[in-house]
C-alpha positions as CSV (number, residue, x, y, z in Angstrom):
1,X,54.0,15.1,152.4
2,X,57.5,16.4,154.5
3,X,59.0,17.3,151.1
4,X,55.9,19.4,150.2
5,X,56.3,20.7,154.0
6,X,59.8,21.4,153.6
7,X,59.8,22.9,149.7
8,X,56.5,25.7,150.8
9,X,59.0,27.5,153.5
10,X,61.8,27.2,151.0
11,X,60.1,28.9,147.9
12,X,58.6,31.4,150.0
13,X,62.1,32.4,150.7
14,X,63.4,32.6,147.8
15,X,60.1,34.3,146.7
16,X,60.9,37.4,149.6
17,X,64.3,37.4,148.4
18,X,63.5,38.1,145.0
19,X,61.1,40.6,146.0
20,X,63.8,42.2,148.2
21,X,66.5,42.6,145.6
22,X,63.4,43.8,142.6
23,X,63.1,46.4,145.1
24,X,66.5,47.7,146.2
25,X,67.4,47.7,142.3
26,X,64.3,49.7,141.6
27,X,65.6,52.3,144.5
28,X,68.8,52.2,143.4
29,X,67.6,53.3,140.0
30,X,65.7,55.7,140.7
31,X,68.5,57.2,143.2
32,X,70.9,57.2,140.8
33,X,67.7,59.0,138.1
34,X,67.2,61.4,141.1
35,X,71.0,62.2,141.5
36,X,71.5,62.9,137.5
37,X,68.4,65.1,137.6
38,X,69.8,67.0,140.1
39,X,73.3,67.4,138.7
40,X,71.6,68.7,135.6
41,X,69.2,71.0,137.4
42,X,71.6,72.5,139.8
43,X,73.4,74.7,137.5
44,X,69.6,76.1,136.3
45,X,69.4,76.9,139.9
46,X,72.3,79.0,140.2
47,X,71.7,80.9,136.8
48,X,68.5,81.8,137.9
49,X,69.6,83.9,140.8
50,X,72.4,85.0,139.0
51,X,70.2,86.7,136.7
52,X,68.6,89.1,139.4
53,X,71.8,90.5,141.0
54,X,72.4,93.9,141.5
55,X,76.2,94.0,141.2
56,X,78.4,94.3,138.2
57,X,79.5,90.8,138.1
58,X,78.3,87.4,138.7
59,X,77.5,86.2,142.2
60,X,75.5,84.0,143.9
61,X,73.5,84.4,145.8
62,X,72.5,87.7,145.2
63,X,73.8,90.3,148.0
64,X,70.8,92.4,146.4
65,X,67.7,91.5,143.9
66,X,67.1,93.9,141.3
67,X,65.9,93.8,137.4
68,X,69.0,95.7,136.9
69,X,70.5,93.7,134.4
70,X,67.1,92.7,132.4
71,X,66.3,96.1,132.0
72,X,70.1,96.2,130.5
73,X,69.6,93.4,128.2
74,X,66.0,94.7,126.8
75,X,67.5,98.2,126.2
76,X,70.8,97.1,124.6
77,X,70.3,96.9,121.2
78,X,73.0,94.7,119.9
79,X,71.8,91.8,122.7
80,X,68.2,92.7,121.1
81,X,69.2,92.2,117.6
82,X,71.1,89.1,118.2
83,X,67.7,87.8,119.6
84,X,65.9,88.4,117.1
85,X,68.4,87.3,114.8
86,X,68.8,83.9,116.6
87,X,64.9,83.4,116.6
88,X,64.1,84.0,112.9
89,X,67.2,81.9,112.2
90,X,66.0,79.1,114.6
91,X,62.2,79.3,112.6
92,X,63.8,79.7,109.6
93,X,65.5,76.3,110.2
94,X,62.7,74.8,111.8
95,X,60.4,75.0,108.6
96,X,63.5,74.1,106.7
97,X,64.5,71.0,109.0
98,X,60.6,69.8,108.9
99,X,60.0,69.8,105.3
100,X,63.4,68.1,104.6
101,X,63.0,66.0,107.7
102,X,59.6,64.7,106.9
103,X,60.1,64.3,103.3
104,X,63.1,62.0,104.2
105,X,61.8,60.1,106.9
106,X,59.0,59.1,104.5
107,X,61.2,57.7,102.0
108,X,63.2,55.7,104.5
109,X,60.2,54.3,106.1
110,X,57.8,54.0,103.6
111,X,60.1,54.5,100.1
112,X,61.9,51.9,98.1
113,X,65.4,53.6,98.9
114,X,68.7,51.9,97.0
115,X,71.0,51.6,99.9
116,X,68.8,52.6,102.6
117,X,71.1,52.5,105.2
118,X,73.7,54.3,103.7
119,X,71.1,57.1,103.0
120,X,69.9,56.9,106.5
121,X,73.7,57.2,108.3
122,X,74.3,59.9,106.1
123,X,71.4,61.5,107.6
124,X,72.0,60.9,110.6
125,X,75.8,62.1,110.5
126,X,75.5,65.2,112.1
127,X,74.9,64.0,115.2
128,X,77.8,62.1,115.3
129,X,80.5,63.6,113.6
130,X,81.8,66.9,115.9
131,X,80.4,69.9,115.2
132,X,83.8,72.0,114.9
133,X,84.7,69.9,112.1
134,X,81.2,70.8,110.1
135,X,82.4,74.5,111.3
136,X,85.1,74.7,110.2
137,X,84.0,72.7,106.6
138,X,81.0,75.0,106.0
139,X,83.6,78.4,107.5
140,X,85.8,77.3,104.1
141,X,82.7,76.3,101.8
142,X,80.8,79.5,102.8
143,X,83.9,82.2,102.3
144,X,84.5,81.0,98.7
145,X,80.4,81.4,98.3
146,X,80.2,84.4,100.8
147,X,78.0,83.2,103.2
148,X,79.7,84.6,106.2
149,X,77.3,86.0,108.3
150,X,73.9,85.9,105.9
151,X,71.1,84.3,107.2
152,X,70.9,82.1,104.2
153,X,74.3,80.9,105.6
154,X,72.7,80.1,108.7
155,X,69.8,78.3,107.7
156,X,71.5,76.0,105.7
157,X,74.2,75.0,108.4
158,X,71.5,74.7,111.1
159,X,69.6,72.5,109.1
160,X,72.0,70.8,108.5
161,X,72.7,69.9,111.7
162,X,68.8,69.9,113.1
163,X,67.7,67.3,110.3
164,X,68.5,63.9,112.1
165,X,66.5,65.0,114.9
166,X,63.8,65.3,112.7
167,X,63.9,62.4,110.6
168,X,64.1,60.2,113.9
169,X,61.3,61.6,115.3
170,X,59.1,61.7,112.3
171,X,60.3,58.2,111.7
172,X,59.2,56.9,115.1
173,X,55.5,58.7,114.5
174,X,55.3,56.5,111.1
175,X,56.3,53.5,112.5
176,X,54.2,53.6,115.1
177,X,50.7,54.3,112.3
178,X,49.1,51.9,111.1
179,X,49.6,52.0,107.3
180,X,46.0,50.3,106.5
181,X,44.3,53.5,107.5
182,X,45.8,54.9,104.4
183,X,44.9,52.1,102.5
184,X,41.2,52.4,103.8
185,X,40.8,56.3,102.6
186,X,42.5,55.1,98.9
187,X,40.0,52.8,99.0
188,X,37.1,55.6,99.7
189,X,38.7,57.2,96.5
190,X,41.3,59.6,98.2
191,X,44.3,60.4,96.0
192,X,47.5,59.7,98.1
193,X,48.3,63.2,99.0
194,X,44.4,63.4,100.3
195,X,45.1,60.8,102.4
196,X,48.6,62.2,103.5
197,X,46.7,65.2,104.1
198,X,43.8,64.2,105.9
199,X,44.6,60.6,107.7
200,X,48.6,61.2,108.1
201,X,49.5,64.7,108.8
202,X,46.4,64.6,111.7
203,X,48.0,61.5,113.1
204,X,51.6,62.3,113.3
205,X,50.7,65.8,114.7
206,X,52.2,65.2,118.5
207,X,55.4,63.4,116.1
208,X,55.7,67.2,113.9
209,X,55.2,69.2,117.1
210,X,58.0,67.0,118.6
211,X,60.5,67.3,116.2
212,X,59.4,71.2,115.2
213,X,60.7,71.9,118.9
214,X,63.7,69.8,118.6
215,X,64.7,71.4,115.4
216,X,64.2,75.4,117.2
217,X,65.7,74.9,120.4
218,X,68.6,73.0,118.5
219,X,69.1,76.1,116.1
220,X,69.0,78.6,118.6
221,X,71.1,77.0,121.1
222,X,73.7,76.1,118.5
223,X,77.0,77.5,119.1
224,X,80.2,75.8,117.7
225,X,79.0,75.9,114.2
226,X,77.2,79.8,114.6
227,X,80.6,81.4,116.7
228,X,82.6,80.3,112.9
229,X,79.4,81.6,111.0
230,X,79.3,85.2,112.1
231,X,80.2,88.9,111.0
232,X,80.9,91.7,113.0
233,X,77.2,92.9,111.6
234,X,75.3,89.5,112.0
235,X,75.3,87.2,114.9
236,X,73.6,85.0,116.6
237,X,72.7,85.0,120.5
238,X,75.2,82.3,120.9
239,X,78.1,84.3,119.5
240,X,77.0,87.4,121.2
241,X,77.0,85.3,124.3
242,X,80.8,84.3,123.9
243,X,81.9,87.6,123.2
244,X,80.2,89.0,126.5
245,X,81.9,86.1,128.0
246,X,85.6,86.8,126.4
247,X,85.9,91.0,126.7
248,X,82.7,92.4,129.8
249,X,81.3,89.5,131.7
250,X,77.9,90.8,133.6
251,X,75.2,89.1,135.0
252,X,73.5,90.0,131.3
253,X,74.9,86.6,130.5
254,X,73.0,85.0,133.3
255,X,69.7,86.8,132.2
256,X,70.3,85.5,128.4
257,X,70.2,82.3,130.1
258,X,67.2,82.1,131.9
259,X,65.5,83.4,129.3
260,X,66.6,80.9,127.1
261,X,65.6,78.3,129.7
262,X,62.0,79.5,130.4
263,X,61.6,79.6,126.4
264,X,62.8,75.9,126.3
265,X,60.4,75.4,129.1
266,X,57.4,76.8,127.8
267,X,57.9,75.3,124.7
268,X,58.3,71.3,125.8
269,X,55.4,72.1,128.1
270,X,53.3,73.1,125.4
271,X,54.2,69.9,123.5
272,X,53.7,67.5,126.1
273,X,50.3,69.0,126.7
274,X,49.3,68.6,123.0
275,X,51.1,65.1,122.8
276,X,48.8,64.2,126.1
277,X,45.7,65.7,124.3
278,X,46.3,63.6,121.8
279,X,46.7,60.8,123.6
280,X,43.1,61.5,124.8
281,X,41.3,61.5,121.9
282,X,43.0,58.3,120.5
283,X,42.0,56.7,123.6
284,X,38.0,58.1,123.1
């Protein structure tokens, strides 16, 4: 009876204890989250302001707010067509990257593959090997082929590099389907690319729009392999960047920038809304 006495105090104890340290580990996390997410975000913070400055060079704050320097950018023609030589080389890529992607993260997840994971590091190489040294491997391929500066060039190299992302994403999205439901509309007398098309393709919809936005911020943020890529006649907004940077640095840099960032904004917001929407209607 005294031992029982004794042991309740004790395990309540070490019960509070435990409690205590779960919770100073879960605010220490989510400090140290807090602190990362800030580091990230703060130089988004100062771009931002940057953008809408009135004098000829970067400051922040601002002395002055003006649309000075957007008006610039929209009337300057070569900042123009390096956007919209950036964007139809990012969609370009991203219908390259998803057809590629999905076709091979099919045949490592579902495929009978000889040497699967040699197939799959291959794949997945890009991401790890620098992307200087794939610059400066497709800069010699592409001058004996003269590629320099085509958007052919471009495409290729991006998807190149923009793959991986796909295939991992596309993978996780199969992984994650249950394959009888396949099996069930073969057995309603669906062919398999009726079924791919109708039970698949519906299901891995939040998995595609996913990796579609990976694959188009990648390619038009790209800028180690795109600065070796370029002409003096085509470049992307990358290059065009660096070489604003290198010979007239303006606050057009800064509104590049934010422009870049409310695109990549917009866009992950659109796919977390369609990725929750779909979440939805699994639930229902």
């Amino acid at each position: 009876m005294t031992s029982h006495a004794h042991s309740a105090p004790a395990a309540n104890a070490a019960a509070r204890r435990q409690n205590l340290s779960k919770h100073l580990g879960d605010a220490l996390l989510k400090g140290v989250c807090a602190l990362i997410f800030l580091f990230l975000l703060l130089p988004t913070l100062v771009v931002i302001p940057t953008s809408f400055s009135d004098t000829q060079y970067l400051a922040f704050p601002p002395a002055h707010w003006s649309l000075r320097w957007y008006v610039a950018y929209f009337q300057d023609p070569e900042w123009i067509g390096a956007t919209l030589f950036s964007l139809k080389v990012a969609g370009l890529t991203t219908v390259a990257a998803m057809t590629f992607g999905t076709l091979g993260a099919l045949a490592l997840v579902r495929g009978r593959v000889p040497l699967k994971g040699a197939v799959r590091a291959v794949v997945l190489a890009p991401m790890i090997v620098p992307h200087i040294v794939i610059a400066v491997a497709m800069y010699m391929v592409y001058m004996k082929w003269n590629l320099l500066g085509s958007l052919t060039g471009f495409v290729l190299a991006h998807t190149v590099v923009c793959l991986p992302f796909v295939v991992i994403t596309v993978s996780a999205g199969l992984q994650k389907m249950d394959p009888s439901l396949e099996m069930a509309a073969a057995s309603l007398g669906a062919n398999r690319l009726r079924a791919f098309r109708h039970v698949t393709l519906p299901l891995l919809g939040p998995s595609f729009a996913t990796a579609a936005a990976f694959a188009f911020i990648t390619s038009l943020d790209e800028a180690v392999i795109s600065y070796f890529l370029s002409s003096s006649t085509e470049k992307t907004l990358t290059r065009k960047m660096f070489e604003d940077i290198d010979f007239d640095l303006s606050p057009t840099i800064a509104v590049v920038s934010t422009l870049i960032i409310v695109m990549s904004v917009l866009l992950m917001g659109t796919i977390e809304g369609l990725r929750a929407r779909a979440a939805r209607r699994a639930k229902a």
